[in-house]
C-alpha positions as CSV (number, residue, x, y, z in Angstrom):
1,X,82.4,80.9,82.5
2,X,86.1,80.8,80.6
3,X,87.5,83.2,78.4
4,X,86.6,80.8,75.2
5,X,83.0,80.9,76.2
6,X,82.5,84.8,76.9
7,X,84.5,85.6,73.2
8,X,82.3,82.6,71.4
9,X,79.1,84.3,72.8
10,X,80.3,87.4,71.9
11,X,81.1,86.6,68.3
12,X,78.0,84.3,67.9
13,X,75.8,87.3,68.6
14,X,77.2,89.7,66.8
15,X,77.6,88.2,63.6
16,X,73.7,86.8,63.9
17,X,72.8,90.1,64.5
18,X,74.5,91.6,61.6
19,X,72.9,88.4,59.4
20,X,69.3,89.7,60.8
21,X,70.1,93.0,60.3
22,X,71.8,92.5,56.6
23,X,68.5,89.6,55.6
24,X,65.8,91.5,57.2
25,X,66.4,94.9,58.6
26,X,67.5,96.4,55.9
27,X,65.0,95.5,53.7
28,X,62.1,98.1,55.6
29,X,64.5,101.0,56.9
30,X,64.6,104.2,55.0
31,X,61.7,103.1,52.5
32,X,61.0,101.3,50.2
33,X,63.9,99.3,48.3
34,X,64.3,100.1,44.8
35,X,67.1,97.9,43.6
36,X,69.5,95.4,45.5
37,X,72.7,94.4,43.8
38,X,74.3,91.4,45.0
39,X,78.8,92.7,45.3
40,X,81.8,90.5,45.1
41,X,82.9,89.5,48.0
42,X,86.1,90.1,49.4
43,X,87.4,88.8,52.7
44,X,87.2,85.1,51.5
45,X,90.8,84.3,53.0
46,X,90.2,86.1,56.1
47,X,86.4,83.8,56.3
48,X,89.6,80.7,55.7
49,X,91.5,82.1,58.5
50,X,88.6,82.2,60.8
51,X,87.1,78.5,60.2
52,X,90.5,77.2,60.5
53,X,90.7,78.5,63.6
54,X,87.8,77.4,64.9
55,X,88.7,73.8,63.7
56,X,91.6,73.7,65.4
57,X,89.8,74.9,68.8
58,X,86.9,71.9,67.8
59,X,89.7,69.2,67.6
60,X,92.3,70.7,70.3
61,X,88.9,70.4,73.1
62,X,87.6,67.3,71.7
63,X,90.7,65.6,72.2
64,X,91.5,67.2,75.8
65,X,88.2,65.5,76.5
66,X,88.2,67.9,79.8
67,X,86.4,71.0,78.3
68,X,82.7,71.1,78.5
69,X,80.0,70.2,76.0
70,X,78.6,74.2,76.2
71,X,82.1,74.8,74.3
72,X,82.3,72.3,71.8
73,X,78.4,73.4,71.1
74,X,79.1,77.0,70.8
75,X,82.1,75.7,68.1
76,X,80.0,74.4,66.5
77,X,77.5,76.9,66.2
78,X,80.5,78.8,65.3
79,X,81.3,77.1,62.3
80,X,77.5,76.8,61.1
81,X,77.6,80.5,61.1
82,X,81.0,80.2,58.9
83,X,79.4,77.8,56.3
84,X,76.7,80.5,56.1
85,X,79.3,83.0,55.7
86,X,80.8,81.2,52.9
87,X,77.7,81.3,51.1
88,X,76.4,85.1,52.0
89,X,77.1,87.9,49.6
90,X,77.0,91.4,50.7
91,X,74.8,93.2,49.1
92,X,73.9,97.2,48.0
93,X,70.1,98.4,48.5
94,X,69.4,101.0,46.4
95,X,66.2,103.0,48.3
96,X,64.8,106.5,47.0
97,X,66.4,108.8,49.0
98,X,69.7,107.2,49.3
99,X,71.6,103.8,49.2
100,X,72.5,101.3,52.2
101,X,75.6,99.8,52.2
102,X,76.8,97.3,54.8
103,X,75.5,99.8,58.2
104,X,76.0,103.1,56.3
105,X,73.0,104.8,54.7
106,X,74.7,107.4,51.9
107,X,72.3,109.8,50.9
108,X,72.1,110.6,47.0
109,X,72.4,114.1,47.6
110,X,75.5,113.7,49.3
111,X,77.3,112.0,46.9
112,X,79.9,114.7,45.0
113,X,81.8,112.2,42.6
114,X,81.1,109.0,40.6
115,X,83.8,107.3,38.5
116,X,83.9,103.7,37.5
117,X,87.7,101.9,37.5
118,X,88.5,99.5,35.3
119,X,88.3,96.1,37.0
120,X,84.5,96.9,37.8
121,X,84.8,98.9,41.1
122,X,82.5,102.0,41.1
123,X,84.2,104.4,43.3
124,X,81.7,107.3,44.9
125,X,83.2,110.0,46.7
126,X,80.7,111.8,49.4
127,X,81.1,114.3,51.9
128,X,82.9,112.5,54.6
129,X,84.3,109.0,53.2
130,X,85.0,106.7,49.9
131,X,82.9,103.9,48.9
132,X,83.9,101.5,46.5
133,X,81.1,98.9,44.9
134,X,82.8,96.0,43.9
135,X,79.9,94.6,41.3
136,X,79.8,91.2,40.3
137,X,78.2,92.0,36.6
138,X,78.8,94.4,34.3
139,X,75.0,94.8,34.1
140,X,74.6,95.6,37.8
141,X,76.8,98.4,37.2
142,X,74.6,99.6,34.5
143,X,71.6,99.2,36.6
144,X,73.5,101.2,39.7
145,X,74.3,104.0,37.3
146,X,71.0,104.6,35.5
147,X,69.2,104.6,38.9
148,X,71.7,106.8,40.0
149,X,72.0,109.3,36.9
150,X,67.8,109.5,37.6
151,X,68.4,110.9,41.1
């Protein structure tokens, strides 16, 4: 097994897990989901980057004819998993006791600062880090800050 194969499987795994977890997981830990608010997404050059790249490893092994269809299989699945990036939006669920965001679950009670920037960002301050929730509407804002005035 090469190099290309062990960091493909690697990468191919992780990411599906983080789908699962992010689709499914998320939806039943720490109770019951109250609201979800769909963000802006951010890293859309850095999701370019990545698919470049593995279009250049598609075409560089399919024209060295030499490398083995198990590559060219798992570049493949590779880029499905990019399309599907291109299209997934990460997403804040808001539960009763707290609020999960990406694989962090902020309590409400921990939160010691709210304050809402200009171009949209709502910037809460907690205990030990930042988070900023970059909203896609000005009515998800609304909805984020009523739910959380109620807490």
């Amino acid at each position: 097994m090469t190099l290309t194969l062990v960091v493909l499987l690697i990468i191919i795994a992780g990411y599906t897990a983080y789908l699962i977890y992010d689709e499914c997981v998320s939806l039943w830990i720490k109770g019951k989901t109250v609201l979800t608010v769909r963000l802006r997404k951010r890293s859309f050059v850095d999701q370019l980057i990545l698919a470049v790249l593995v279009v250049i490893l598609y075409i560089s092994n399919r024209l060295q004819n030499n490398s083995a269809t198990i590559n060219l299989l798992l570049l493949i699945l590779a880029g499905l998993l990019l399309l599907y990036a291109f299209v997934h939006t990460p997403k804040a669920r808001f539960k009763e006791t707290g609020f999960l965001y990406g694989f962090q679950f902020i309590e409400y009670d921990s939160i010691k600062n709210m304050r809402l920037s200009k171009d949209g960002v709502l910037v809460i301050d907690t205990d030990r880090r930042r988070v900023l929730l970059f909203a896609r509407k000005i009515e998800d804002l609304e909805q984020i800050l009523k739910l959380l005035q109620e807490k």
